[in-house]
N, C-alpha and C positions, 0 to 999 in steps of 0.2 A: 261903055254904056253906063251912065250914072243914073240914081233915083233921085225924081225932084220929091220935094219936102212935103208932101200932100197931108195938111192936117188931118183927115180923116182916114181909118184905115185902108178900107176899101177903096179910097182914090187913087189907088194903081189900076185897077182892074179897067175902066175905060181909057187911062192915058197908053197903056200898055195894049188894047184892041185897035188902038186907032195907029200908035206908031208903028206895032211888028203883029200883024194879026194874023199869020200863020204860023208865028213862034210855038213852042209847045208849052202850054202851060203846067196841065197835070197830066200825069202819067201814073198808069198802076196795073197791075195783071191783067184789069177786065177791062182795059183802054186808053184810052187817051182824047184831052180835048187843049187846043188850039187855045190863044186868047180873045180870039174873036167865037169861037165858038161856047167859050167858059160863059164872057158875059151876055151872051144869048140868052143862054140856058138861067142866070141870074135875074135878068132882067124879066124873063117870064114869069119866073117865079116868087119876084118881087111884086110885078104886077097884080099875082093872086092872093098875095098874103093883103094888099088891097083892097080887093073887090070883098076879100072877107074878113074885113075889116078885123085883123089880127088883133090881140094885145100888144102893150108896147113890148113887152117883155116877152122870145117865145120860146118855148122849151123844146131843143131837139132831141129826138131820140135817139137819134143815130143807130138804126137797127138797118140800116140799108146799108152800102160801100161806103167806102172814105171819099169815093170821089163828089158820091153824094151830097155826101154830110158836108162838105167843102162847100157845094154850091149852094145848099142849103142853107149853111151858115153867113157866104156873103147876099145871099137875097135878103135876111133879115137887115143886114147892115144896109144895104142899098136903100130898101123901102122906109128907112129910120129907124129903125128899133132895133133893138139888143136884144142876141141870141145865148140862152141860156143851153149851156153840152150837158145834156144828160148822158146817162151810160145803159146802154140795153141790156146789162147785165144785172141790175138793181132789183131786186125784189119789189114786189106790188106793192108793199107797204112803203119802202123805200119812197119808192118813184112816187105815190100819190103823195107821200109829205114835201116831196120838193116841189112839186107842181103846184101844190095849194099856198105853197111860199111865193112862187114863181107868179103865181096869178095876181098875188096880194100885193106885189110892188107898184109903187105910184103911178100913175096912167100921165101926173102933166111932171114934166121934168123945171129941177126950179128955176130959179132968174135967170140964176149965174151961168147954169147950163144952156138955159138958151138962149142966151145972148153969145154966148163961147161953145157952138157947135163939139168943137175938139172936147169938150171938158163933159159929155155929156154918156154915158153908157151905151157900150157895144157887146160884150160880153160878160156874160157870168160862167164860170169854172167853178169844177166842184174836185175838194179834195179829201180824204179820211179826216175825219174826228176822232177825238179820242173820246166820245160816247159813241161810237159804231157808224154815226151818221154822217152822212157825207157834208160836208160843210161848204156851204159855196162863197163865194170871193165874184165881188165884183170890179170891171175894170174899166176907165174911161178911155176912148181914143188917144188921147194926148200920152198916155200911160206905155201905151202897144210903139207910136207915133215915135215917140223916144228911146227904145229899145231898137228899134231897127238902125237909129241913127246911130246909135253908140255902137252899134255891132258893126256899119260900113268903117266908122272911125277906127274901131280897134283892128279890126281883122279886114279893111276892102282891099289890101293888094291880091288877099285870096279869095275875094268871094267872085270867083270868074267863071262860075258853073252854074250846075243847077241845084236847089238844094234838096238830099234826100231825109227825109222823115220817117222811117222805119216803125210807126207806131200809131194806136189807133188817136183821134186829136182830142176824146175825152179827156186825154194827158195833154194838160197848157202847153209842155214843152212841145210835143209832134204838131200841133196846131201851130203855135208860134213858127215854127220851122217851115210849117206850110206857105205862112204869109210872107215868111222872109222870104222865100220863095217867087211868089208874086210880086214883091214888093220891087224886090232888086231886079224884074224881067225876067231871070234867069228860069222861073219854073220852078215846079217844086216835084217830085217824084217819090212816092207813094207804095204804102203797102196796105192790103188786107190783113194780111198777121203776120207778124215779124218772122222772115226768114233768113238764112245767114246765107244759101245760095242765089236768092233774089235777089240782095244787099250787094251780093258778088256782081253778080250779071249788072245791078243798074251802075254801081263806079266804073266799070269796064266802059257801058255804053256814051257814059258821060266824063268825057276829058274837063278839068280842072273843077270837079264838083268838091260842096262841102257835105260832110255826114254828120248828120245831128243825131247823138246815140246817148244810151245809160251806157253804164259799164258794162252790164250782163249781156248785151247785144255784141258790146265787142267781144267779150269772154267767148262767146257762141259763134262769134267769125271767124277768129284765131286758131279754133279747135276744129272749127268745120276747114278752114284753111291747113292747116295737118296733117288731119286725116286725109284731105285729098291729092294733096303733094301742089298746091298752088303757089305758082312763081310769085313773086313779089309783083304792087300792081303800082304802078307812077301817078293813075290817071287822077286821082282825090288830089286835092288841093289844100283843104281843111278837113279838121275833125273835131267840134266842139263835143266834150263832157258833160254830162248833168246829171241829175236825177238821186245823185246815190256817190259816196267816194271811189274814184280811181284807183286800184287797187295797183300802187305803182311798180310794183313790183313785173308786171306784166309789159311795163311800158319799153323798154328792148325788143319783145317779139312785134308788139304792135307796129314800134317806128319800123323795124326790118320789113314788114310785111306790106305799110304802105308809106315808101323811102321819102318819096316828094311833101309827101303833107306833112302841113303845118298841125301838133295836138295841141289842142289845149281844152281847158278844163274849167269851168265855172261854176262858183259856188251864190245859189239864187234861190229864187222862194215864189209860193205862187202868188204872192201878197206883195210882193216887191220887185219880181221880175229879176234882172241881174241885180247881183251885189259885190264880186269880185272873180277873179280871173287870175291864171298862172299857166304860160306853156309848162305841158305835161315835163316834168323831168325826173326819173329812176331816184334819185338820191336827193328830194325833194323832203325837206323835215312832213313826217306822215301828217300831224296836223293843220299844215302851211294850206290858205286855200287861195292865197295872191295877192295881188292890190287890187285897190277898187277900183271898179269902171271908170272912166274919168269925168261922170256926170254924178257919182256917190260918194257922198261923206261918210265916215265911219267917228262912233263912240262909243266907249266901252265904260259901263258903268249902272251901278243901281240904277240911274237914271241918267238921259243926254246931259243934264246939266251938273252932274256930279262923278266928273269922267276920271277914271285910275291910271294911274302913273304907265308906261308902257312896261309890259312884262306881267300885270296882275290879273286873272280871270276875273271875269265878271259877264252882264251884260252885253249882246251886242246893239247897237242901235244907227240905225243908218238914216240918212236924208237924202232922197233923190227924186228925179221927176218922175221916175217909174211906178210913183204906191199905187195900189189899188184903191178903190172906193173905198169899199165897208163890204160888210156878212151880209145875206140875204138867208142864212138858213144852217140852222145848229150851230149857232155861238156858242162854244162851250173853254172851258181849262186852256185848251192849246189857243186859244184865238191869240192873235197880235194884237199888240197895244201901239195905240198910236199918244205922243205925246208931244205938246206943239210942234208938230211936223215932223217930229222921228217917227220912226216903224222900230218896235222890234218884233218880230215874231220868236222871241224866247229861246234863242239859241246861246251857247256860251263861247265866250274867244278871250283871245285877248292882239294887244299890238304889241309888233315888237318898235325897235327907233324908227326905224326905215316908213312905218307905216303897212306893212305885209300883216295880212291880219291870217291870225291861226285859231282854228276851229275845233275846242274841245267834243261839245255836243248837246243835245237839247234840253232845257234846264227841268224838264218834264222827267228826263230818265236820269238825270244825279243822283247816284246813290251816296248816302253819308256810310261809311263804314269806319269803324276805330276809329273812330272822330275823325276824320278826311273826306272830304268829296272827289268821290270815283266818279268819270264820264264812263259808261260803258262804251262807247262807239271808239273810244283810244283802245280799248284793252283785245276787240273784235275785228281794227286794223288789223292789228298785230297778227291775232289770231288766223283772220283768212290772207293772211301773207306767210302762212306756213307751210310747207310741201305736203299733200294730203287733204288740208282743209280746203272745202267747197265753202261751207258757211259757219259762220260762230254769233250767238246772241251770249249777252250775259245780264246776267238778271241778279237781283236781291232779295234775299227772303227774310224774315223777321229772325234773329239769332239774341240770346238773352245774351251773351258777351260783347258781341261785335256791335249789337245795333242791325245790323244786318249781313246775314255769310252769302258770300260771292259763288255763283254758278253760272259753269260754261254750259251752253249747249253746243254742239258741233254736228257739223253732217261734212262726213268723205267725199271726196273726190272721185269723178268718175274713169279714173285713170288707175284705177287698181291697185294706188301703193299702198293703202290703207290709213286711219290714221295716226300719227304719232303719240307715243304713252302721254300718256295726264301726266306722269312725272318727269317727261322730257319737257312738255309744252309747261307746267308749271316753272322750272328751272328757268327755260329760256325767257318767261315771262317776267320770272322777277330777277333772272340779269338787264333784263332789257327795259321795263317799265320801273314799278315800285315793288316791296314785298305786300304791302295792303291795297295791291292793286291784281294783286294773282290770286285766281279763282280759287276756292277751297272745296269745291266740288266739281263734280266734270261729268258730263253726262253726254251720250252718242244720239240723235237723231235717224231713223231709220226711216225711209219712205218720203215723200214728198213734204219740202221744208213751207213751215206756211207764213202765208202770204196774205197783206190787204190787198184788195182790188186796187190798188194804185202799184203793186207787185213792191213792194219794200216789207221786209219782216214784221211778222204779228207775233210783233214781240209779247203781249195779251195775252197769247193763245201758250205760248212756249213754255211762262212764266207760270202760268196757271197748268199746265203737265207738270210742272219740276215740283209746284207742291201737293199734286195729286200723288207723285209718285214718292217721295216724302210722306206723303200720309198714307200711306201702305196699299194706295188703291193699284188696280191695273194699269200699268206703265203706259200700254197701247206701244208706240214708236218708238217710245224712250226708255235706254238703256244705261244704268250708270256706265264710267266709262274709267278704268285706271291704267 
């Protein structure tokens, strides 16, 4: 069963009712609907957003199911207009500034776009800013259109299932997963909130499925699979990475646990969609994040046209059919730069000869220490690749020698071994990294490690305890740690 080439996203959803219309489309605790019943349910509500004569632009809010918010979302695309994901978790303040952005976008779409259907806006996603506020990204058809295509190219011997999406579709990735889903026929299979026993039960139900997961999802399957003495499971086919690094270290239990599938792992952006890719492999250099899609260029340098020899950090800068529009809401520091047709979103790498590109970390969090530039995301591999660590941040504080002195923060494992001494983990850090790259302080995280709404560490929050507790105020959580 192949997917034909439908410029527009949504142009699965009636070729897909008309050839297999009792196929199962989505699926998720509180039911299930058909393809023929999906685009029922679409086209109804297409029809309303019609009669009341919506904006082009329209903001969901997603406080109802996923399965909702699914049909929701492609009624806006059906009826023409681009569906802006909100998140029901957003404060009042929040919400009413994206919506007053969301209303304020152009009502006639320009030439170009309408003469070029594909080229015209379907969704706007929202992701953290580094001012608090969520910052949204917009995406054309062609954008989405192009991403499913390179996903059947790289990976179609195994996309023979249905794909599971374990997450709410606020997050582009679990959305994307959705449509690959519909896209390729197979359905897509759904959760209300991520559970590691559901996740079991839907690859059971579904022979040669793929799982679309962050790493903490697998972390949380592996462990629930432990505890419960779960045999290994054949039925996955695939298992795409995303959201956050692979903690490769792990990757022996995962293949043991599901023997037939295919892992792998990609390194992407919500601005850019994929950028490159590498089957998962144990002894994998930590920063390696693979070659590029075969629809992505890669350069490494102050700027695309001033690219560094392979082997030198710098700049990443990519060129593919994937980019996104432009911001619709909190342009701030972190945005991506677009430069004749490169993207970069501010990340650091470099190439080696072969073209494998390796990913230090985001040029936002560089710290200069002893005059050298520290990634902290190299030094926090390391770290939660250590027996004991759960999680590790490391942050810089102002120091009158250094320019800035390095601090770990850590939070235990919920395995009981406790963590390892600050002078074990300093040792092994500077056998194994740099000596100006090992923390000069270390401090224990107690209690729940925090989090953005997008679930990636608030690093903000950690860094602003470390010098609260430095300046002799109440620790709260944090314990120094030797």
């Amino acid at each position: 069963m192949t997917a034909p080439a439908w410029p527009l996203v949504h142009g699965c959803l009636a070729h897909w009712a008309g050839v297999q219309p009792d196929a199962l489309a989505l699926v998720s605790e509180r039911g299930q609907l058909t393809f023929a019943q999906l685009q029922a349910q679409v086209l109804a509500q297409a029809a309303r957003l019609e009669r009341e004569d919506a904006l082009p632009t329209v903001l969901l809010p997603l406080d109802g199911g996923v399965v909702d918010g699914v049909v929701q979302f492609l009624a806006v695309l059906v009826s023409g207009r681009c569906a802006a994901i909100g998140d029901a978790a957003w404060p009042p303040a929040i919400a009413q500034s994206v919506q007053a952005a969301v209303d304020a976008l152009p009502a006639q779409m320009p030439t170009h776009e309408a003469a070029a259907p594909d080229l015209a806006p379907f969704y706007v996603g929202f992701t953290s800013g580094s001012s608090g506020q969520p910052k949204g990204f917009r995406r054309h058809h062609r954008s989405w259109v192009e991403s499913f295509a390179i996903t059947a190219h790289t990976f179609g011997a195994q996309l023979t299932g249905p794909v599971l999406a374990p997450g709410r579709i606020s997050h582009s990735l679990f959305l994307f997963a959705v449509m690959l889903g519909l896209w390729t026929g197979r359905g897509a299979r759904v959760q209300e909130k991520f559970s590691a026993e559901t996740t079991w039960a839907q690859l059971q139900q579904a022979p040669g499925s793929t799982l679309v997961a962050v790493p903490s999802q697998l972390l949380l399957l592996m462990q629930m699979a432990q505890r419960k003495g779960w045999a290994p499971l054949p039925q996955p086919s695939l298992v795409l990475i995303s959201g956050a690094r692979w903690m490769r270290e792990h990757t022996p239990q995962l293949q043991a646990l599901l023997p037939q599938a295919r892992l792998a792992e990609f390194y992407g952006a919500s601005e850019a969609s994929y950028i490159t890719w590498m089957d998962v492999a144990a002894r994998a250099h930590p920063q390696a994040v693979g070659q590029p899609f075969g629809n992505v260029q890669l350069r490494i340098g102050p700027t695309p046209h001033a690219s560094l020899p392979a082997g030198e950090v710098g700049r990443i800068w990519l060129r593919s059919p994937m980019l996104f529009m432009d911001y619709v809401h909190a342009h701030d520091g972190s945005a991506a730069e677009l430069h004749d047709g490169w993207l970069t979103v501010r990340d650091m790498g470099w190439l080696d000869a072969s073209g494998q590109l390796y990913l230090c970390g985001r040029e936002s969090r560089m710290l200069v220490t002893q005059g050298k530039n520290l990634f902290p995301e190299e030094v926090e591999a390391w770290l939660q690749a250590q027996p004991g660590v759960a999680q590790a941040s490391v942050v810089g504080l102002p120091d009158a020698l250094r320019g800035l002195r390095i601090h770990a923060v850590l939070q235990a494992d919920g395995n009981g071994d406790g963590l390892p001494a600050a002078s074990t983990l300093a040792a092994g850090c500077r056998a194994q990294l740099e000596a100006f790259k090992t923390p000069r302080r270390w401090w224990r995280w107690q209690g729940a490690w925090p989090q953005t709404r997008s679930g990636k560490t608030d690093t903000a929050a950690l860094q602003a305890a470390v010098a609260q507790a430095l300046a002799g105020q109440p620790p709260g959580p944090l314990q120094a740690w030797r």
